[in-house]
C-alpha positions as CSV (number, residue, x, y, z in Angstrom):
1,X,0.0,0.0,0.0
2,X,1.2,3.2,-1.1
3,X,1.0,5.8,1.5
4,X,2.2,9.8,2.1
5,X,4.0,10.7,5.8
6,X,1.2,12.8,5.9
7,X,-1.3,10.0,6.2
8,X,1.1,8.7,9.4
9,X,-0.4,9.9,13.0
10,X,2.1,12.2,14.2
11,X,4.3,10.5,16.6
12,X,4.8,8.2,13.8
13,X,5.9,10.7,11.5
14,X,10.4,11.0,11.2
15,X,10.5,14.6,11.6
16,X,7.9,14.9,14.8
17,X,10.1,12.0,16.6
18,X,13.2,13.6,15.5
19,X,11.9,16.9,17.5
20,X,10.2,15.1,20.5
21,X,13.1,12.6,21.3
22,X,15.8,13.4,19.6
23,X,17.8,11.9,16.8
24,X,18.5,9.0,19.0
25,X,15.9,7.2,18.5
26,X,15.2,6.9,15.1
27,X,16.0,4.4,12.6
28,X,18.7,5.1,9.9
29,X,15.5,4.6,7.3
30,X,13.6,7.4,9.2
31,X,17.0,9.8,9.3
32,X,17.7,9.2,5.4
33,X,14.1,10.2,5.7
34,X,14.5,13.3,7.1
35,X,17.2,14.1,5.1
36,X,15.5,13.0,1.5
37,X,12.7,15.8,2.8
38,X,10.2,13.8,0.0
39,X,9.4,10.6,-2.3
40,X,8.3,10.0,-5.4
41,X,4.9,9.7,-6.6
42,X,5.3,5.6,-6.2
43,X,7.1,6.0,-3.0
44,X,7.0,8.2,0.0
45,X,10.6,9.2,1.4
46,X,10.1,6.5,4.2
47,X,9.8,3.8,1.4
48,X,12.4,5.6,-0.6
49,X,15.0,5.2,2.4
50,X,14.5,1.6,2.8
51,X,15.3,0.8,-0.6
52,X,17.9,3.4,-0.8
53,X,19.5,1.1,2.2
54,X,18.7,-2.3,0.8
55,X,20.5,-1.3,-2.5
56,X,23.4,-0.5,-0.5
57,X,23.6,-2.8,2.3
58,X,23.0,-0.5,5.4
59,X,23.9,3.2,6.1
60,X,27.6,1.9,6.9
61,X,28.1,1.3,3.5
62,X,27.4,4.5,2.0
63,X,31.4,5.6,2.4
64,X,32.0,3.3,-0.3
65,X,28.9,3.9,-2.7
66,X,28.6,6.3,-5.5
67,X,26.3,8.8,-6.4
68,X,25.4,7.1,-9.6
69,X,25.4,4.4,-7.5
């Protein structure tokens, strides 16, 4: 199901639990979030971030991935 942040309640939404508890707490998929700022119209930047991760094999591979990439 194809869904916007929007459409999340609020304490479910990245930004709103990066600003009540702190970057902490969040995922990496919910900081790439915050950091992509949107999606695409087939994916919202939540669902963007996971694949952005799966392609790469986890945030601690990015050092050694491309932009093209």
């Amino acid at each position: 199901m194809n869904y916007t942040i929007k459409e999340l309640e609020l304490n479910s939404r990245p930004r709103e639990r990066l600003k009540k508890y702190g970057s902490n707490v969040l995922s990496d998929e919910e900081l790439i979030a915050i950091l992509l700022r949107t999606g695409t119209k087939d994916n919202n930047a939540k669902s963007l971030a996971e694949s952005i991760l799966q392609k790469v094999g986890g945030v601690t591979n990015f050092n050694t991935t491309s932009l093209n990439d």
